[in-house]
C-alpha positions as CSV (number, residue, x, y, z in Angstrom):
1,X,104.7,55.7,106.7
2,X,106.6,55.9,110.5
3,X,109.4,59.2,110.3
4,X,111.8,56.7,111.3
5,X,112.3,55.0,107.6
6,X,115.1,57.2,106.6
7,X,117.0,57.6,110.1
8,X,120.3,56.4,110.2
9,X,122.7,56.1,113.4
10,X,123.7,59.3,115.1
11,X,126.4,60.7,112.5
12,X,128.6,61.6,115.4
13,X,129.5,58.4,115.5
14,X,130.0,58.0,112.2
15,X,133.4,55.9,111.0
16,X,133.7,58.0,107.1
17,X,135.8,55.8,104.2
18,X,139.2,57.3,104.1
19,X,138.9,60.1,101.7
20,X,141.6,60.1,98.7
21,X,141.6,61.5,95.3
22,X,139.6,61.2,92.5
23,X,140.8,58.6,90.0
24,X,143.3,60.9,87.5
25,X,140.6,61.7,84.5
26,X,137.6,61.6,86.9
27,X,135.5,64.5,87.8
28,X,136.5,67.5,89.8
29,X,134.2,67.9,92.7
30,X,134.2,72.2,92.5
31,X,131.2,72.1,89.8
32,X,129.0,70.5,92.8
33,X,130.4,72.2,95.9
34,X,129.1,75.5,93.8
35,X,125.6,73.4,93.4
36,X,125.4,72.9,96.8
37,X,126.8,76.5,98.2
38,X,123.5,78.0,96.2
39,X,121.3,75.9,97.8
40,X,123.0,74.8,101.1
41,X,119.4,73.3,102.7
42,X,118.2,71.6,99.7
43,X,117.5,67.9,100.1
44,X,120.3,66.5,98.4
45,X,119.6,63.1,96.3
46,X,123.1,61.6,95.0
47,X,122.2,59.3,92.0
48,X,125.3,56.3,91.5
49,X,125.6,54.4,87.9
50,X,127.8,53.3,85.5
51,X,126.5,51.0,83.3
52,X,123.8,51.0,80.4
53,X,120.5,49.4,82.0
54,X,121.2,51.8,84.7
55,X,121.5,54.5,82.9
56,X,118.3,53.6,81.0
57,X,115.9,53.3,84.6
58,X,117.2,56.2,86.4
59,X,116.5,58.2,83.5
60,X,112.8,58.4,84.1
61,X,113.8,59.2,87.8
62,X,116.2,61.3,87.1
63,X,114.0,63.6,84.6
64,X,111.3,63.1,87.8
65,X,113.5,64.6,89.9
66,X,114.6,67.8,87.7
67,X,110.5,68.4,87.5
68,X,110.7,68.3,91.1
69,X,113.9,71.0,91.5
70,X,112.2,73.1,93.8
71,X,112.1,70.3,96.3
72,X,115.4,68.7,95.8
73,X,119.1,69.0,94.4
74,X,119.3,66.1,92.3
75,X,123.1,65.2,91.6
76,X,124.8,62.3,89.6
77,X,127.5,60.7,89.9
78,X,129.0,58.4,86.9
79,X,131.2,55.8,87.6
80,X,131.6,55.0,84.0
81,X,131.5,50.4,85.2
82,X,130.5,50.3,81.0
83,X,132.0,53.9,79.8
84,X,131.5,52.7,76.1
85,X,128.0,51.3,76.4
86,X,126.7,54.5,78.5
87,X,128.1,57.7,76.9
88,X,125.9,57.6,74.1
89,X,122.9,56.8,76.5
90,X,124.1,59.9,78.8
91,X,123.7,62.2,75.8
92,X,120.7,60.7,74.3
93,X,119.3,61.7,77.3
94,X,120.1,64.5,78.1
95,X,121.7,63.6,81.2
96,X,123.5,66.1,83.2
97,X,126.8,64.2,84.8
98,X,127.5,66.1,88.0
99,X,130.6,63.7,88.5
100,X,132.4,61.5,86.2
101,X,134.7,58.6,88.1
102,X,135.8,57.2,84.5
103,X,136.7,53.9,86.1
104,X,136.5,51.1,83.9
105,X,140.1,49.9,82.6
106,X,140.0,46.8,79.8
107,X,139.9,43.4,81.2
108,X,138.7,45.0,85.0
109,X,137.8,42.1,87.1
110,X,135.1,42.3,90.0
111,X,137.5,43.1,92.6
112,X,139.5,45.3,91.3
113,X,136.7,47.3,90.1
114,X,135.4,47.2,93.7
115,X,138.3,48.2,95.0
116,X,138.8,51.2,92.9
117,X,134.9,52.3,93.2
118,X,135.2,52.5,97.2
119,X,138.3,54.5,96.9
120,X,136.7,56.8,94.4
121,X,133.3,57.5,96.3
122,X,134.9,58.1,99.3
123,X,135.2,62.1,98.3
124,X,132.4,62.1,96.3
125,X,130.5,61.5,99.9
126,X,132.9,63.5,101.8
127,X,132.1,66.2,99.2
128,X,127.6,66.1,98.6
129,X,127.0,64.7,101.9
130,X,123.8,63.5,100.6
131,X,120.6,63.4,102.6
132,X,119.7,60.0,100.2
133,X,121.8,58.0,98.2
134,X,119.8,56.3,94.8
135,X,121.4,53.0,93.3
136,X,119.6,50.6,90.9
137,X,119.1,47.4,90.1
138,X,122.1,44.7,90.9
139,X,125.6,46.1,89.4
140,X,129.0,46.4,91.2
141,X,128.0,50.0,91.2
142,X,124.9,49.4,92.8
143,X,126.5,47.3,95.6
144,X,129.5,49.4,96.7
145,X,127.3,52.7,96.4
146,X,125.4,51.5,98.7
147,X,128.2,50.1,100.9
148,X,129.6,53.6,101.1
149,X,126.2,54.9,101.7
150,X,125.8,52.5,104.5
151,X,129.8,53.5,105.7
152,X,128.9,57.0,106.0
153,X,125.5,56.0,107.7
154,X,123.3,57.9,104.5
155,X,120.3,56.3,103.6
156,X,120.1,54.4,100.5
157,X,117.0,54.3,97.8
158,X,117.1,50.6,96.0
159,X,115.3,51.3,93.1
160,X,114.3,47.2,91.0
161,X,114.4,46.2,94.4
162,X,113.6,42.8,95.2
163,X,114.4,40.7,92.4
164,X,115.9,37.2,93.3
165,X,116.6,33.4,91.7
166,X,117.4,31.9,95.2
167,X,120.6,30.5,93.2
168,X,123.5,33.0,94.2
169,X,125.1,32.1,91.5
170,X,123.0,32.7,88.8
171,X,122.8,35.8,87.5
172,X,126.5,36.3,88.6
173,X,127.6,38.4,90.7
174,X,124.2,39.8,90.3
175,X,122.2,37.8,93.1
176,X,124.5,38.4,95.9
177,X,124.8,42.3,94.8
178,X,121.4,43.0,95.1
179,X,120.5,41.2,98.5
180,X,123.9,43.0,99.6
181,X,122.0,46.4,98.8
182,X,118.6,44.7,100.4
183,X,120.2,44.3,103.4
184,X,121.9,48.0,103.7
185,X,118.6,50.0,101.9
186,X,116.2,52.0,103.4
187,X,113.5,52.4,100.8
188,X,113.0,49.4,98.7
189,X,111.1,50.2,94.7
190,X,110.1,47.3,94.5
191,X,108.9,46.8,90.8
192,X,106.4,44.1,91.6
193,X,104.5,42.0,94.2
194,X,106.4,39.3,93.4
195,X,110.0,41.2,94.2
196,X,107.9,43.2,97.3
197,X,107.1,39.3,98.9
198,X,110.7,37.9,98.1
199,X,111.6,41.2,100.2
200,X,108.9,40.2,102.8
201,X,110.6,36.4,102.9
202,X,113.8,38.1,104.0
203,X,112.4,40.1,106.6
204,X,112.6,43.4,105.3
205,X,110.3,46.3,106.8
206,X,107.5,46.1,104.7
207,X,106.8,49.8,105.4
208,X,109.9,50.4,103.8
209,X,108.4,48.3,100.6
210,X,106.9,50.2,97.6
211,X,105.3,48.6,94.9
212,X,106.0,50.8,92.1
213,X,106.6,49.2,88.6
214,X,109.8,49.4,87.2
215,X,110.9,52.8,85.2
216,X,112.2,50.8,82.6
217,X,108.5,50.4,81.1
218,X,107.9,54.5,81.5
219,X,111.3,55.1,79.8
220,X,110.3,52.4,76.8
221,X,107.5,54.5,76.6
222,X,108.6,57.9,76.4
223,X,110.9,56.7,73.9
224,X,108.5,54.8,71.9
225,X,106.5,58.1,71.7
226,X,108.8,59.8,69.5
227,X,109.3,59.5,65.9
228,X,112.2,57.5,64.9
229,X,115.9,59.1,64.8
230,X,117.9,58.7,61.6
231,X,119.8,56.0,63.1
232,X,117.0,53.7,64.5
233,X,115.3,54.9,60.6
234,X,118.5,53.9,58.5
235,X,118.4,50.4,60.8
236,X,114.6,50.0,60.0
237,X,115.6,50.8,56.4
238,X,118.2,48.1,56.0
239,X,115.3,45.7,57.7
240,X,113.3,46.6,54.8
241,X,116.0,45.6,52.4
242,X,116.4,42.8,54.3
243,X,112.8,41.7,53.9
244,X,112.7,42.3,50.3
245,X,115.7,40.1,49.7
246,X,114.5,37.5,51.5
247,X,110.6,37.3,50.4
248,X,112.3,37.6,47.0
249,X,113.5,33.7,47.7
250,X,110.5,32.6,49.0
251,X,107.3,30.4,47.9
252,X,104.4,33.0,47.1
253,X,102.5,33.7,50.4
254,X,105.4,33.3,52.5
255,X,107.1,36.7,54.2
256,X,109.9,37.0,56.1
257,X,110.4,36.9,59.6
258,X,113.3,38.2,62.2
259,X,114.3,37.0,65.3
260,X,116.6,39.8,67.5
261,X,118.9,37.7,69.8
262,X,120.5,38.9,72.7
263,X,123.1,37.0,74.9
264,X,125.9,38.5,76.9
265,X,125.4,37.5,80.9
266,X,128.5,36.5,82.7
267,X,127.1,32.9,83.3
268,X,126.8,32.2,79.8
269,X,129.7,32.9,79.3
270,X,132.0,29.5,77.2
271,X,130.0,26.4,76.2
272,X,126.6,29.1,76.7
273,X,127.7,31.4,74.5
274,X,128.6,28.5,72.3
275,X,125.8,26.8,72.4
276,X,123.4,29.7,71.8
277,X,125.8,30.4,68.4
278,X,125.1,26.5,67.5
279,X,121.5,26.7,67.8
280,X,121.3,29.5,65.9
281,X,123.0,28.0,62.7
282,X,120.6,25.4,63.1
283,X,117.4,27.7,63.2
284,X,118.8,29.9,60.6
285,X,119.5,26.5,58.5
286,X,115.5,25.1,59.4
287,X,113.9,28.4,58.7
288,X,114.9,29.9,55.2
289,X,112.5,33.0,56.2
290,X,114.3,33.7,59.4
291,X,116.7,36.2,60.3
292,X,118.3,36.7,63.1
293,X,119.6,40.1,64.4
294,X,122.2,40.3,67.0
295,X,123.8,43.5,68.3
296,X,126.7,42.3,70.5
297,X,127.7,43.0,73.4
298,X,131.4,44.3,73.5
299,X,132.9,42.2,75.7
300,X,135.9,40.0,74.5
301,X,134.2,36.9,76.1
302,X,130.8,37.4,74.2
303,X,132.0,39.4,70.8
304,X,134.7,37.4,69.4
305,X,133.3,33.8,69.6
306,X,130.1,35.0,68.3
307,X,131.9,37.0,65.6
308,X,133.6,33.7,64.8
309,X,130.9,31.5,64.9
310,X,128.3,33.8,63.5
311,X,130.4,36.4,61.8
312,X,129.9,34.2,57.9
313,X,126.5,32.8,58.2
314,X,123.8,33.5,56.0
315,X,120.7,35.5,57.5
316,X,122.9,36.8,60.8
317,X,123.2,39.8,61.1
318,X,125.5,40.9,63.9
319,X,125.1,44.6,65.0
320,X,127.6,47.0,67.4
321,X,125.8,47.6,70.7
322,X,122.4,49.7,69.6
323,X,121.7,53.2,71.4
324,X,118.3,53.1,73.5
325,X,116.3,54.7,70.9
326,X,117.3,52.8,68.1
327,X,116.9,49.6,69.9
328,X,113.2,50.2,71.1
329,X,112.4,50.7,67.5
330,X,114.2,48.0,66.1
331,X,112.5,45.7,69.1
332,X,109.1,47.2,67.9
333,X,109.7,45.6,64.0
334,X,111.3,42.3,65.1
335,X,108.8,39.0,64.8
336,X,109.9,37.4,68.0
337,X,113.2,38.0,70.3
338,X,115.7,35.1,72.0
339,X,117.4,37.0,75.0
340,X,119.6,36.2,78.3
341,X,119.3,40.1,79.2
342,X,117.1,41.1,82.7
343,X,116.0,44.1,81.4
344,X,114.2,43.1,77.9
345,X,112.1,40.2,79.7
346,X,110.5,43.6,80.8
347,X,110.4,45.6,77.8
348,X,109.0,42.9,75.4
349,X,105.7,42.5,77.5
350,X,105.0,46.5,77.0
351,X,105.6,45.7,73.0
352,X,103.6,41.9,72.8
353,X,107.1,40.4,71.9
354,X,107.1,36.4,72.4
355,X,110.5,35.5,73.9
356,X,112.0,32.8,74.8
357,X,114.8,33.5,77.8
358,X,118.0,31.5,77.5
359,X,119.0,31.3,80.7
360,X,118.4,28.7,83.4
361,X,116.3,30.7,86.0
362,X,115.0,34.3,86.0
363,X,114.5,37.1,88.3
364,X,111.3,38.1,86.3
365,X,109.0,35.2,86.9
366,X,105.9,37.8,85.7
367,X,107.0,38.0,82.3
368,X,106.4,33.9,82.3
369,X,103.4,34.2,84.5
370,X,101.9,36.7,81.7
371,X,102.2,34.4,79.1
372,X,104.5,36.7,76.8
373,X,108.5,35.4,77.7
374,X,109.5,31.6,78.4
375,X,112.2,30.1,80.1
376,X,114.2,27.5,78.4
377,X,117.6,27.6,79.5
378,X,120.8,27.4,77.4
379,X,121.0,23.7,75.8
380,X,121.1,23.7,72.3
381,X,118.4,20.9,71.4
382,X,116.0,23.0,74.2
383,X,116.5,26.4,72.1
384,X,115.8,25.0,68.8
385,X,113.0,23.0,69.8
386,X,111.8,26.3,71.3
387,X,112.2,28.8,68.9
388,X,110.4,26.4,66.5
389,X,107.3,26.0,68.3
390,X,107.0,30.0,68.0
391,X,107.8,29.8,64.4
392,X,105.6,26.8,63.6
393,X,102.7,27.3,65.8
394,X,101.0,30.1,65.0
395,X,98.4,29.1,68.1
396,X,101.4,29.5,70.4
397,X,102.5,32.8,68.9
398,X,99.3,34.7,69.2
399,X,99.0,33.5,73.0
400,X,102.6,34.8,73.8
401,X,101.5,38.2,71.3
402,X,99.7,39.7,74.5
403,X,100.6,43.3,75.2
404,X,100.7,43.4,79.0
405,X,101.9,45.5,82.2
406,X,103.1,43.2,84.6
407,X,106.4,45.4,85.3
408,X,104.1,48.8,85.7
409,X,102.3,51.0,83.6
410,X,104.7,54.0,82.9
411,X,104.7,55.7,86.4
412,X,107.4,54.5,88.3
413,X,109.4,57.2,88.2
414,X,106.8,59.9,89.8
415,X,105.7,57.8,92.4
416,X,109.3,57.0,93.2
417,X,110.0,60.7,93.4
418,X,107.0,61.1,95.5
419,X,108.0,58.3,98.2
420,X,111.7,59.8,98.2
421,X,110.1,63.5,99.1
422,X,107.8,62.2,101.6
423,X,110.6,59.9,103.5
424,X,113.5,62.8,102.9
425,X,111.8,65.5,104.4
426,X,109.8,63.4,107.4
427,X,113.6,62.8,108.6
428,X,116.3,65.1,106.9
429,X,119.8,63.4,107.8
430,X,122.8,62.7,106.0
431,X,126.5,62.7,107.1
432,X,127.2,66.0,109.6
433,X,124.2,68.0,107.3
């Protein structure tokens, strides 16, 4: 690697945000000055999130990086983007929040939320002046992070870098906010050879390209190691009364089945959602061994029209938003999984989950490469006919069973942690530090 991957502009020429105060109800910034006083040349690493998927990758890093406290002050900064979805994620954990924004407001649109989170970060840099600035994946908190970072002239780490549909509309905003952080990073994670080359066909510095996995799969793993809390237990119990009930209607020979449905992105929202609800009724209706499992996102766009449409019908089960844990257990028993989400193309090919992806283009192309997730888009006719094949053809099935690694084999987060050491302390800058 060349020392100059990490060197930013001279920071005496450095044009800072306006600084102005914490949101009232955020964090006060004292706890961290004290962090910093004790260990004034540490390399500082300043970790930005706010919403659940986030949460769930950097927590691999994030545990990396506290092995590693010798060699670094890790600190985190929350801007709370999904506060409901990631509180029970930050103490599942174990996280240590280092500075809580507490942003979201209900109905927050895109730009006010942008607006609010470059206000808020500008102390939050005035007050770590960060050697390195960590975002993930493709939120609005990914993207304005790494604005900031790139105002105030601090590198930025991109880890699930790379990822692309070449349709900037779809995943939405999500396209635009990742190539936004592409173009500002410094050290690109790429999770794959595919994202690493669709970095390559932008022109990115390939010797600031590192292929390595994503940490969702060593965080599905760690968490798959452990023995089932009482929640994801009483949730596997209620499966089990679930089964019985069901086989208990059934020909002899014939078992029941479950199908965990997800569906929640922004561009499905309307006629997608609606559709996705239609064809379910239809499976459900088809299939008198099928259940289908759905924990809900809680936004008003997805949560009352499925609660509407789905809320009364036989063999649905819809479920509040599941904590990490619970939810890799619960994907563990399920038979086969119907998803719109980003993040469980990835985790069903550690588990051998065949899944069909309702959405019209994907960022995750190895999951379909591998054989284990297909692509069918969000027309009702398509989904049915799709879903049946799985649950019809058991020759199908069992080729789309395959456990595989396409997305990494559990260590991400180390060798994250050791490009980030390497790169920090070959070139040590950060704002005035």
């Amino acid at each position: 690697m060349q020392a100059n991957v990490l060197t930013p502009a001279d920071s005496s020429s450095t044009t800072p945000l306006s600084a102005s105060p914490v949101p009232s109800g955020g964090a006060s910034l004292v706890g961290v000055a004290a962090r910093i006083a004790v260990r004034p040349t540490a390399t500082r690493v300043l970790s930005i999130f706010g919403t659940r998927p986030e949460v769930i990758k950097f927590y691999p890093v994030l545990k990396e990086m506290d092995r590693r406290s010798e060699s670094l002050l890790s600190i985190t900064c929350v801007t709370g983007q999904h506060r409901q979805m990631i509180d029970p994620l930050l103490s599942l954990f174990d996280i240590a929040t280092d500075i809580d924004l507490n942003l979201m407001t209900q109905g927050q649109t895109l730009s006010n939320l942008s607006a609010r989170l470059f206000t808020a970060l500008a102390p939050v840099f005035e007050a770590v002046r960060p050697h390195l600035v960590l975002v993930q994946g493709d939120t609005t908190t990914a993207m304005i992070a790494a604005m900031c970072a790139f105002y105030y002239r601090v590198p930025v780490g991109h880890i699930e870098a790379g990822l692309r549909t070449n349709d900037r509309y779809n995943p939405f905003p999500e396209e635009v906010n990742r190539r936004i952080v592409s173009v500002v990073g410094n050290l690109h994670f790429a999770p794959t050879n595919y994202a690493a080359e669709a970095l390559r066909a932008e022109r990115i510095d390939m010797q600031t390209v590192f292929v390595t996995g994503n940490p969702v799969i060593d965080a599905i793993l760690l968490i798959r190691e452990k023995a089932p809390s009482a929640a994801a237990r009483q949730l596997l119990d209620r499966v089990e009364a679930v089964d019985a009930a069901t086989n208990a209607t059934l020909p002899a020979g014939q078992k029941a089945r479950h199908i965990l449905l997800t569906a929640h992105r922004r561009e499905n929202h309307g006629e997608g959602i609606a559709a996705i609800c239609r064809a379910v009724k239809r499976i459900i209706a088809q299939h008198k061994d099928v259940n289908v499992w759905y924990p809900v996102h809680l936004n008003p766009a997805v949560c009352v029209p499925v609660r509407q449409e789905l809320g009364k019908v036989e063999r649905v089960h819809l479920l509040d938003p599941l904590e990490y844990d619970v939810f890799v257990h619960f994907l563990d028993r399920m038979y086969m999984v119907m998803t719109d989400s980003g993040g469980i193309q990835e985790e069903v090919t550690a588990l051998a989950k065949p899944t069909i992806v309702l959405r019209e283009t994907t960022e995750r192309p190895e999951g379909v490469d591998a054989g284990v997730t297909k692509l069918v888009g969000i027309h009702e006719d398509t989904i049915v006919k799709e879903a049946n094949v799985l649950l019809t053809d058991e020759q199908t099935f069992a080729k789309m069973s395959c456990k595989c690694f396409p997305f990494g084999d559990g260590t991400a987060a180390k060798q994250i942690v050791d490009i980030m050491l390497m790169s920090v302390s070959e070139v040590k800058l950060s704002i005035g530090a």
